[in-house]
FIVO-803262 format. One record per residue (C-alpha): residue number from 1; residue in one letter; x, y, z. Coordinates in steps of 0.001 Angstrom, whole numbers, plus 500000, padded with zeros to 6 digits. Layout:
<r pos="NUM" code="a" east="X" north="Y" up="Z"/>
...
This chain:
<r pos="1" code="x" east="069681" north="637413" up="238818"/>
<r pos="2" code="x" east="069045" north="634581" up="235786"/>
<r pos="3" code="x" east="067824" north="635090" up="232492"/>
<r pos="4" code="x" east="070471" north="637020" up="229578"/>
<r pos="5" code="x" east="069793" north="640585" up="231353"/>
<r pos="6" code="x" east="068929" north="639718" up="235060"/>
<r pos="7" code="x" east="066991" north="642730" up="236863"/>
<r pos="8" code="x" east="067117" north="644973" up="234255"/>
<r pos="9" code="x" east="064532" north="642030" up="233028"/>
<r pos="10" code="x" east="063165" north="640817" up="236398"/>
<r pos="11" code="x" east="062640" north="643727" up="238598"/>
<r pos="12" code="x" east="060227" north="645440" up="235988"/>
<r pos="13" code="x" east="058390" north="642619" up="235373"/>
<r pos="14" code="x" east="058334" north="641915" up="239268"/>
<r pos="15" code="x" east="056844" north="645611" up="239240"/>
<r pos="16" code="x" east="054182" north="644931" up="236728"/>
<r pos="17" code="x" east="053130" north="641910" up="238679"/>
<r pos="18" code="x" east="052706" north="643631" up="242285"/>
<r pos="19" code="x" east="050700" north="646691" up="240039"/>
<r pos="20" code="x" east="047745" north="643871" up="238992"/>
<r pos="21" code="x" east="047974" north="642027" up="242089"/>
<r pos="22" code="x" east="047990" north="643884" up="245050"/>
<r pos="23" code="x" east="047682" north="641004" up="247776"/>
<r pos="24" code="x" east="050961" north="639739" up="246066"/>
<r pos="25" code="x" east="054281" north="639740" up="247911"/>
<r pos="26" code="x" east="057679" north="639416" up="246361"/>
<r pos="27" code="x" east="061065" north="638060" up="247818"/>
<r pos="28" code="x" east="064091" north="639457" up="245450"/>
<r pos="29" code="x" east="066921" north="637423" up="245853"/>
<r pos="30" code="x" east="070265" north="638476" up="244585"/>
<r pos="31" code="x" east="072554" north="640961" up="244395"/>
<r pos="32" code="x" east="071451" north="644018" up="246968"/>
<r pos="33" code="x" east="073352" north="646825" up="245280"/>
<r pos="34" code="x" east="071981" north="646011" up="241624"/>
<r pos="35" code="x" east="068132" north="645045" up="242649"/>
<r pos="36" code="x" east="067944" north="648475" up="244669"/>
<r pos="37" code="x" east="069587" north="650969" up="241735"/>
<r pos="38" code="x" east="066818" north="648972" up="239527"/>
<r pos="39" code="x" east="063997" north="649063" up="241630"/>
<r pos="40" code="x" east="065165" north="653268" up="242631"/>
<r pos="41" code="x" east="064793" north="653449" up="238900"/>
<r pos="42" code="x" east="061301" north="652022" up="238346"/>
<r pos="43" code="x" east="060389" north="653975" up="241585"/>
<r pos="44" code="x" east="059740" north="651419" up="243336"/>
<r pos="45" code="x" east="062402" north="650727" up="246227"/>
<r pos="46" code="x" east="060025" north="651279" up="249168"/>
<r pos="47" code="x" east="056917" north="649618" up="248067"/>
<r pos="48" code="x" east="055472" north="647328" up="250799"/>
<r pos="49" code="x" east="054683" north="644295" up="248462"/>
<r pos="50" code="x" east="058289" north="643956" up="247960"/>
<r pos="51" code="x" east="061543" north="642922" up="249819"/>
<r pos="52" code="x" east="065169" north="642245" up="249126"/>
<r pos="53" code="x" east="066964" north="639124" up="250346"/>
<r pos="54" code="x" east="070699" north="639825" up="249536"/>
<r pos="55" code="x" east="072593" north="636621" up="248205"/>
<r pos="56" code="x" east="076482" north="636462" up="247802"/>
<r pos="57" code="x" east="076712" north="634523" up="244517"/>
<r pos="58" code="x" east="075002" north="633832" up="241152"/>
<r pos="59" code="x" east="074395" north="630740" up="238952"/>
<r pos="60" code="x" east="075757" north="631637" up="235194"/>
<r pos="61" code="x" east="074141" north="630522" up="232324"/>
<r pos="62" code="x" east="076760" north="627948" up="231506"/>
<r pos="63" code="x" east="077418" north="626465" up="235038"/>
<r pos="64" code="x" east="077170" north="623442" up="235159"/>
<r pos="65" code="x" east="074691" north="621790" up="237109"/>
<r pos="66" code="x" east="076560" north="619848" up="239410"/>
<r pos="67" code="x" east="078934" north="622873" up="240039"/>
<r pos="68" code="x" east="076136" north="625378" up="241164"/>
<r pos="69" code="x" east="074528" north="622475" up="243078"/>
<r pos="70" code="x" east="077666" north="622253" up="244927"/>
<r pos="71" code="x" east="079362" north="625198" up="245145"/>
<r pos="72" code="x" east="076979" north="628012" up="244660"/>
<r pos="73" code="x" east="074898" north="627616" up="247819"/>
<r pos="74" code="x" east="074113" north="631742" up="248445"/>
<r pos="75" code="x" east="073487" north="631841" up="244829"/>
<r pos="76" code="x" east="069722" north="633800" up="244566"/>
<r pos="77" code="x" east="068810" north="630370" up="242500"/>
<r pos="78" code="x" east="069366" north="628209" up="245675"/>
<r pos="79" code="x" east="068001" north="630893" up="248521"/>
<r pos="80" code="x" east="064550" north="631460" up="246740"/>
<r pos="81" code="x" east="064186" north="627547" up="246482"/>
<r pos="82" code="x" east="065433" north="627400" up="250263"/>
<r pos="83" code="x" east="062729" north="630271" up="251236"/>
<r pos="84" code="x" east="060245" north="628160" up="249211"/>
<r pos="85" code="x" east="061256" north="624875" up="251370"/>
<r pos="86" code="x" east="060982" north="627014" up="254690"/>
<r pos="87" code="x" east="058074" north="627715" up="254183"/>
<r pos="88" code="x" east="058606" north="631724" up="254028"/>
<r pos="89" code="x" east="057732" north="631622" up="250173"/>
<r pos="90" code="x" east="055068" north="629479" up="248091"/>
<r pos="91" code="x" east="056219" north="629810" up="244391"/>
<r pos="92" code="x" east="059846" north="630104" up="242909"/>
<r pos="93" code="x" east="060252" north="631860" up="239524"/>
<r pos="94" code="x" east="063646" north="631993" up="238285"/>
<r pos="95" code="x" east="064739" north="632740" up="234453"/>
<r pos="96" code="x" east="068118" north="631242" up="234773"/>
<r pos="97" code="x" east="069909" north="628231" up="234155"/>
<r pos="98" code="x" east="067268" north="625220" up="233233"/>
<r pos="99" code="x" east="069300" north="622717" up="233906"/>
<r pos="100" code="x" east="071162" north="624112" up="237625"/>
<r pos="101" code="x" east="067800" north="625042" up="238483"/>
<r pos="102" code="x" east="066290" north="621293" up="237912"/>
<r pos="103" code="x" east="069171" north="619599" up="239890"/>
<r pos="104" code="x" east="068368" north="622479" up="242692"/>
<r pos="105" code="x" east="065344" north="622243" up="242547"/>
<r pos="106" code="x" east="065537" north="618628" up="242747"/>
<r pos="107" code="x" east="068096" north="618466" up="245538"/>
<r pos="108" code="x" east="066045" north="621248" up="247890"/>
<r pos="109" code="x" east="062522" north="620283" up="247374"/>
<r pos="110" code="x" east="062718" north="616331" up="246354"/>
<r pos="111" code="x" east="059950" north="614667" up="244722"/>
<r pos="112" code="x" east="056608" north="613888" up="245613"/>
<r pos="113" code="x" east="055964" north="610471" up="246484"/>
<r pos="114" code="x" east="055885" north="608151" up="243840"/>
<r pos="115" code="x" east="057746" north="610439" up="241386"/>
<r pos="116" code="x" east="061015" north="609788" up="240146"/>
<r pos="117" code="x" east="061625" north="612845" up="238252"/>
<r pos="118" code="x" east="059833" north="616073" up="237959"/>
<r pos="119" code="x" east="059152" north="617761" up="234522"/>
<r pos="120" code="x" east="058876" north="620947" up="232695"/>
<r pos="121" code="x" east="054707" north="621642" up="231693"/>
<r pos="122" code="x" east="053470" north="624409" up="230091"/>
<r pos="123" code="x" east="050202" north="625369" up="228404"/>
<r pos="124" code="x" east="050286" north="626214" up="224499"/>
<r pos="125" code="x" east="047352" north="627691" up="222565"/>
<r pos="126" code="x" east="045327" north="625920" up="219976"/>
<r pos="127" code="x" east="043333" north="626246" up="216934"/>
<r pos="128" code="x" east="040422" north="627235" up="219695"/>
<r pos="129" code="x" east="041123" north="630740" up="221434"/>
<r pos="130" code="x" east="039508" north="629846" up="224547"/>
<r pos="131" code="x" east="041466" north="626336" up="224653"/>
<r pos="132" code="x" east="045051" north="625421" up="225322"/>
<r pos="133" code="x" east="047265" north="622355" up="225142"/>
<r pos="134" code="x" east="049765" north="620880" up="228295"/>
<r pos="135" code="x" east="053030" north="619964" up="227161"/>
<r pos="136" code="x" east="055901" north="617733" up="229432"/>
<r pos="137" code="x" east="058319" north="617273" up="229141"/>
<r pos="138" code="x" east="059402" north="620831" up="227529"/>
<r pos="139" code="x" east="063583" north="619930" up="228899"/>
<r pos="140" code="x" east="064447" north="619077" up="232485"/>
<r pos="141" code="x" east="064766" north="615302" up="231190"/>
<r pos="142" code="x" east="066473" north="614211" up="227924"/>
<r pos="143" code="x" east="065552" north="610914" up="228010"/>
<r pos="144" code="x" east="063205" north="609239" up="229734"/>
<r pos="145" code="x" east="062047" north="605721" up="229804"/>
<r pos="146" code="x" east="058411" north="603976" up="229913"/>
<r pos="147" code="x" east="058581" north="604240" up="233588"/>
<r pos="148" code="x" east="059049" north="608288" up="233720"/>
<r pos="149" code="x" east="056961" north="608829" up="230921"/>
<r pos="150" code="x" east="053684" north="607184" up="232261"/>
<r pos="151" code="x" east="054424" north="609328" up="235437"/>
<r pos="152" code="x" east="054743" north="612251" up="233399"/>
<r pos="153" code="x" east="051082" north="611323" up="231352"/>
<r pos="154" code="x" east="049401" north="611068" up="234888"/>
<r pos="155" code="x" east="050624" north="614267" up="236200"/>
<r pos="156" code="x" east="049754" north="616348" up="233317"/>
<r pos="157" code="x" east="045978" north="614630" up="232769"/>
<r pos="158" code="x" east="046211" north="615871" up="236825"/>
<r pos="159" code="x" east="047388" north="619163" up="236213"/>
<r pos="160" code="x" east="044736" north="619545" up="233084"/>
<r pos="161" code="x" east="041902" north="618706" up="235326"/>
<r pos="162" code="x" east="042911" north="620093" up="238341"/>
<r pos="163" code="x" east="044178" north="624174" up="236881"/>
<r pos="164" code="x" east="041429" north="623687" up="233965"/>
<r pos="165" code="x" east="038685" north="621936" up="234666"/>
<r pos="166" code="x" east="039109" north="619453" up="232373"/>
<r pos="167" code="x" east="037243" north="616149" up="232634"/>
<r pos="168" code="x" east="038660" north="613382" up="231909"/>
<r pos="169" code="x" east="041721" north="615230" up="230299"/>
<r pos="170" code="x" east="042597" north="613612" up="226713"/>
<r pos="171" code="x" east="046238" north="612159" up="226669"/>
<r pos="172" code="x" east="048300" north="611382" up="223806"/>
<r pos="173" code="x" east="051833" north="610682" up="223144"/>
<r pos="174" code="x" east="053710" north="612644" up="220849"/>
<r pos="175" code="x" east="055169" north="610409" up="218306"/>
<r pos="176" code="x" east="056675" north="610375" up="215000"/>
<r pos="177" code="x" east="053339" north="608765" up="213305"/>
<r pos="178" code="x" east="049835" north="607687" up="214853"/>
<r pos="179" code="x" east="050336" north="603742" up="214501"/>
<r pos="180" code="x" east="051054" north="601406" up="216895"/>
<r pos="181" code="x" east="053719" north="599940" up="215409"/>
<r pos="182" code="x" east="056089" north="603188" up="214860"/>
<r pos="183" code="x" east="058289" north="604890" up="217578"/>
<r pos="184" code="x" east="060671" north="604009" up="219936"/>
<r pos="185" code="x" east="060334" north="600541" up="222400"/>
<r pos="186" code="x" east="059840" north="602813" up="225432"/>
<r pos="187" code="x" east="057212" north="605131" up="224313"/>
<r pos="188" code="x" east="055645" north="601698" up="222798"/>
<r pos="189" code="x" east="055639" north="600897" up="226907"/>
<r pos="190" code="x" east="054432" north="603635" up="227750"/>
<r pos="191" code="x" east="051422" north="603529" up="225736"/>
<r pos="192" code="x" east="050479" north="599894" up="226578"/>
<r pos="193" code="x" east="050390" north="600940" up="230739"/>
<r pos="194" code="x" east="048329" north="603753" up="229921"/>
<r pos="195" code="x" east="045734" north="601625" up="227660"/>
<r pos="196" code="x" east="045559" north="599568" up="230713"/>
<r pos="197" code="x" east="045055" north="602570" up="233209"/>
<r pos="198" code="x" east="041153" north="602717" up="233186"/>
<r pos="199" code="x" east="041764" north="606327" up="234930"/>
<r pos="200" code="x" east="043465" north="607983" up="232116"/>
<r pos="201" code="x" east="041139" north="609127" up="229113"/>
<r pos="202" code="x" east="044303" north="607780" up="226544"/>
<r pos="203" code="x" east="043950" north="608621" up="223219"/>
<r pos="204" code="x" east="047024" north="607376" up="221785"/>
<r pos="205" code="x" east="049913" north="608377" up="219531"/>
<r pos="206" code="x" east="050034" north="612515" up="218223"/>
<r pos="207" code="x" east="052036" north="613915" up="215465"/>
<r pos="208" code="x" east="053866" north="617222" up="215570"/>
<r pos="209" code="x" east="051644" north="618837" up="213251"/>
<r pos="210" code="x" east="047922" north="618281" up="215598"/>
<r pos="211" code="x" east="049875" north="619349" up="218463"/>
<r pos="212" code="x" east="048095" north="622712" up="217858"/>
<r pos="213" code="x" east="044451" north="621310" up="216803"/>
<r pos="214" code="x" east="042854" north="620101" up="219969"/>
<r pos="215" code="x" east="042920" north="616277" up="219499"/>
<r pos="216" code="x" east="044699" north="616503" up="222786"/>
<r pos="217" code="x" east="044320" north="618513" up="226260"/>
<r pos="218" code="x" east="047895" north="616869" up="227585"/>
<r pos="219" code="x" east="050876" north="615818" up="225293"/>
<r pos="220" code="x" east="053776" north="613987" up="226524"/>
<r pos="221" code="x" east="057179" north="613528" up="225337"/>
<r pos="222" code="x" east="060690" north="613383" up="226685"/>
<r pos="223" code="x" east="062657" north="616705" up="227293"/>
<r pos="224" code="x" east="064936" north="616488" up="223809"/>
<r pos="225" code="x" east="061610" north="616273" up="221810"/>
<r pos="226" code="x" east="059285" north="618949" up="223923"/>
<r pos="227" code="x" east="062089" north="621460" up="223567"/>
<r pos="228" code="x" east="062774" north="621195" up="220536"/>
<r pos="229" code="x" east="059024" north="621168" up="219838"/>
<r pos="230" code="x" east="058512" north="624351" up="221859"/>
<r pos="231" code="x" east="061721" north="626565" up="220391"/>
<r pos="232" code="x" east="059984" north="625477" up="216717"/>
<r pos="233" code="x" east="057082" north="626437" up="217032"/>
<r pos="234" code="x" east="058060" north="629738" up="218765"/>
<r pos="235" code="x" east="060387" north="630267" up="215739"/>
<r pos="236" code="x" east="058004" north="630100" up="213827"/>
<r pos="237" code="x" east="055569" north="631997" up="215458"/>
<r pos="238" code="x" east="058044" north="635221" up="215288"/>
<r pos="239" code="x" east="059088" north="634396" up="211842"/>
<r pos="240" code="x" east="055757" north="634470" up="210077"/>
<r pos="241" code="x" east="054636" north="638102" up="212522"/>
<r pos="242" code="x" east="058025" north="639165" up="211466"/>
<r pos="243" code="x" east="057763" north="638253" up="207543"/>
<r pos="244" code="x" east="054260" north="640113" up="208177"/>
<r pos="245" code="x" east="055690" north="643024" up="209245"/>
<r pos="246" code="x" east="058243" north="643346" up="206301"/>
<r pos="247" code="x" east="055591" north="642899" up="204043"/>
<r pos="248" code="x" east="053024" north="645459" up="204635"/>
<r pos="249" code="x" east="055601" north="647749" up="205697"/>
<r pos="250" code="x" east="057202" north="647961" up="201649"/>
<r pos="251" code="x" east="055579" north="650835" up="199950"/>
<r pos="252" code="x" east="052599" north="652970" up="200526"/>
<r pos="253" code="x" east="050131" north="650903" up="199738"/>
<r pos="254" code="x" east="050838" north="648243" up="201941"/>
<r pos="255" code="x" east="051562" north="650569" up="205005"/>
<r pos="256" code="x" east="048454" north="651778" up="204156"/>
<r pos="257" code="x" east="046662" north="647735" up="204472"/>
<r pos="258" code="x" east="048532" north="647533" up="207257"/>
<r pos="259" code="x" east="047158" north="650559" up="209263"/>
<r pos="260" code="x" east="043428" north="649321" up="208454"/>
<r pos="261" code="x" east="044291" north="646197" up="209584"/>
<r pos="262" code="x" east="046338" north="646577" up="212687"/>
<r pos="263" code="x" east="043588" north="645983" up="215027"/>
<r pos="264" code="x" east="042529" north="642672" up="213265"/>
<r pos="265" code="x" east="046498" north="641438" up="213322"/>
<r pos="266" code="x" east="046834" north="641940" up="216597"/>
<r pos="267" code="x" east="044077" north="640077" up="217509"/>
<r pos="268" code="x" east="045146" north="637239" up="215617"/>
<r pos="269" code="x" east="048483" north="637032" up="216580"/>
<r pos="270" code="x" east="047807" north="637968" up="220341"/>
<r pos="271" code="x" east="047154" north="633982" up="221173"/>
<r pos="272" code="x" east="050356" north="632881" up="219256"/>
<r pos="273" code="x" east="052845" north="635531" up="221291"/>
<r pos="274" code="x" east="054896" north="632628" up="223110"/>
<r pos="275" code="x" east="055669" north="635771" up="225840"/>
<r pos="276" code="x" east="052416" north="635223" up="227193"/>
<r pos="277" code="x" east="052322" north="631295" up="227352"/>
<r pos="278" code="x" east="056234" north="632227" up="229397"/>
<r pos="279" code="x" east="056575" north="630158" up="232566"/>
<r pos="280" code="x" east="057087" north="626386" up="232682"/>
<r pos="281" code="x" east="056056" north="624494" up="235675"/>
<r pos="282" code="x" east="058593" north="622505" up="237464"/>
<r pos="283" code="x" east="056014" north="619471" up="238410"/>
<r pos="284" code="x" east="056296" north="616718" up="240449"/>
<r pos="285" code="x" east="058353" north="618718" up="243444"/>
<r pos="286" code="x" east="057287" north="619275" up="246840"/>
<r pos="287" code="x" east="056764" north="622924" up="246068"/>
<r pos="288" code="x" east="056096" north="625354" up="243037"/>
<r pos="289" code="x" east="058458" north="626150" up="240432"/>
<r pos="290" code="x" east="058153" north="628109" up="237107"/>
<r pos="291" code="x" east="060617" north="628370" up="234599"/>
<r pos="292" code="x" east="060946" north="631383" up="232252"/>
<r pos="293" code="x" east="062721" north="631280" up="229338"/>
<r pos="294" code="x" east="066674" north="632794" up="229653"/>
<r pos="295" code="x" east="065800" north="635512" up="227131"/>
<r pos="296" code="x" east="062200" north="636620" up="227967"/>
<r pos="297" code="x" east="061363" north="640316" up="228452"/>
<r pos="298" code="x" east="060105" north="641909" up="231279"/>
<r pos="299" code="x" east="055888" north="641175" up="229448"/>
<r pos="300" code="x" east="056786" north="637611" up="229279"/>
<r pos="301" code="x" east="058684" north="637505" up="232863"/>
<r pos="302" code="x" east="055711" north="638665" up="234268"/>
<r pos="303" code="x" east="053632" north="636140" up="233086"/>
<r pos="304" code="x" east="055425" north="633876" up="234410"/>
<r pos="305" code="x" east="054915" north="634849" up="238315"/>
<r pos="306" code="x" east="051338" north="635184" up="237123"/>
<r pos="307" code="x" east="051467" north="631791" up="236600"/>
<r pos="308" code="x" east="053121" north="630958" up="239828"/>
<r pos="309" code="x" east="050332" north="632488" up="241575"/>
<r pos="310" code="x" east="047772" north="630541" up="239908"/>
<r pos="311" code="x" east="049446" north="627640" up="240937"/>
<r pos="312" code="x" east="049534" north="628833" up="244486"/>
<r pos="313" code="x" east="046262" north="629755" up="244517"/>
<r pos="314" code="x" east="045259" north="626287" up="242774"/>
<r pos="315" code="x" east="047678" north="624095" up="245378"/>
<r pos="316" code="x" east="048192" north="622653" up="242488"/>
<r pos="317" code="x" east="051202" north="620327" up="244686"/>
<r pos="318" code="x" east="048713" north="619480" up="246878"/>
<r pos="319" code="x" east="046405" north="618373" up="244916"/>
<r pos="320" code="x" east="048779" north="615779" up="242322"/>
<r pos="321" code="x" east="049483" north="614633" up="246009"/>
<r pos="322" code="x" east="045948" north="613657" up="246936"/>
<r pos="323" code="x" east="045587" north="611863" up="243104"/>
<r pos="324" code="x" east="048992" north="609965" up="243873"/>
<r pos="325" code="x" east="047342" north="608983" up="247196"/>
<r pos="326" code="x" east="044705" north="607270" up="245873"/>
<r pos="327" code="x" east="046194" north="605307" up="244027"/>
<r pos="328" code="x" east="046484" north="606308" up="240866"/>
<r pos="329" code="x" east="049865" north="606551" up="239889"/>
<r pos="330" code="x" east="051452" north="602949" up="239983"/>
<r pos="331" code="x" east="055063" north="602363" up="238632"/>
<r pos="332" code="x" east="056507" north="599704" up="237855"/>
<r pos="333" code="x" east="059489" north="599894" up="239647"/>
């Protein structure tokens, strides 16, 4: 029921993700009346991969967090992360409120051991097609000290290696220059107990502008700076496809360019559309969550349960928990 349109967003996306996966199962929760008039319109009421679980109440955008933590306990927000606590469900996607469904989340599934706070991760592409970038925090935590930020650099080097293969995952923190001496005192901290954490491949301090360039296969950063970060460059993204789009669309001529090279600019754009990088991973929880953004269509809704399946299918909880168990997160606390 989250995200600016609700179903008329999430039910054909949930329809396009059943049609390319057909082992996939999906648990609806919300409103009953609304999810069955969309899903009789898409044709799609009495298809076996899906069911409804009817919920009383809905989280609004602007709730705050404490309020539909409190009071909004048949909201569809609360019931899919209760289904995914039960056991009946292994993934929660939800495209509403970030910050109601990080307290929720938080509240319902807890932490995994040795985890204060969980964060928002998502993969970005780089200057290499085949390549991408993990960013955390991308907003569940405005501020975060030395403590929460080393725990954030070991569970994104995990999640690098662990979804990607990566060896020995290359971590940097984003900063507002490479030298030692610049930034904050806590991201300072932060990069001393990772120089001295043999098990992390550290590479130091990252500026904004080689977030894209591979110097890094993890970036960390508090949730003020990775949002920010992430709405930029997405801005951007649109602006210069957009700008693009006006310009070879002015006279004949350029409509003309722009016909023969349609297939070439949509190959180079199709790695920079942010609707297929949709779906931020709630880490750190004792379950899976992915975040899509409040205003994503149904193409970029749908990647995001595509990306809750790969994390299912990756146990990608399980596997932080095994790393943690060894001993290789240590906080100072």
């Amino acid at each position: 029921m989250g995200g600016d349109k609700g179903p008329h967003i999430t039910i054909p996306a949930a329809i396009s993700a059943i049609n390319q996966l057909p082992l996939l199962h999906l648990i609806l929760c919300g409103d009953e009346n609304i999810i069955t008039e969309e899903l009789s319109k898409q044709q799609a009421y009495k298809d076996s991969q899906i069911t409804i679980y009817p919920t009383s109440q809905v989280v609004e955008m602007d709730d705050k967090p404490a309020f539909a933590l409190r009071s909004k306990k048949d909201s569809s927000m609360r019931k899919s992360l209760d289904l995914v606590k039960s056991g009946q469900a292994q993934a929660c996607v939800s495209a509403g409120n970030t910050g109601a469904l990080f307290a929720t989340a938080h509240y319902v599934l807890k932490t995994l051991p040795g985890v204060e706070r969980p964060a928002l991760i998502s993969s970005l592409p780089t200057h290499d097609e085949e390549q991408h970038v993990f960013m955390l925090d991308l907003g569940a935590n405005v501020f975060c000290d030395s403590d929460v930020l080393y725990q954030f650099a070991i569970m994104g080097s995990v999640m690098a290696e662990e979804t990607e293969g990566i060896d020995k995952p290359k971590v940097a923190l984003l900063n507002m220059g490479e030298e030692e001496i610049k930034g904050s005192d806590h991201i300072k901290q932060t990069a001393t107990r990772l120089i001295n954490n043999k098990e992390i491949n550290y590479i130091g301090f990252i500026e904004g502008n080689d977030i894209f360039n591979n110097k890094a296969d993890v970036i960390v950063c508090d949730g003020f700076v990775g949002n920010v970060a992430l709405k930029t460059c997405e801005g951007v993204a649109r602006m210069v496809y957009n700008k693009l789009q006006l310009t070879l669309s002015r006279n004949l001529m350029t409509k003309i360019m722009g016909k023969l090279l349609t297939s070439t600019l949509k190959k180079l754009f199709k790695p920079l559309n942010p609707d297929q990088y949709n779906g931020a991973s709630l880490i750190g929880l004792r379950g899976i969550v992915v975040k899509s953004h409040g205003n994503a269509n149904s193409t970029a809704f749908c990647s995001a349960i595509l990306e809750a399946v790969k994390e299912v299918e990756r146990q990608v909880p399980e596997k932080i928990i095994t790393k943690l168990g060894s001993g290789l997160l240590v906080c100072s606390k």
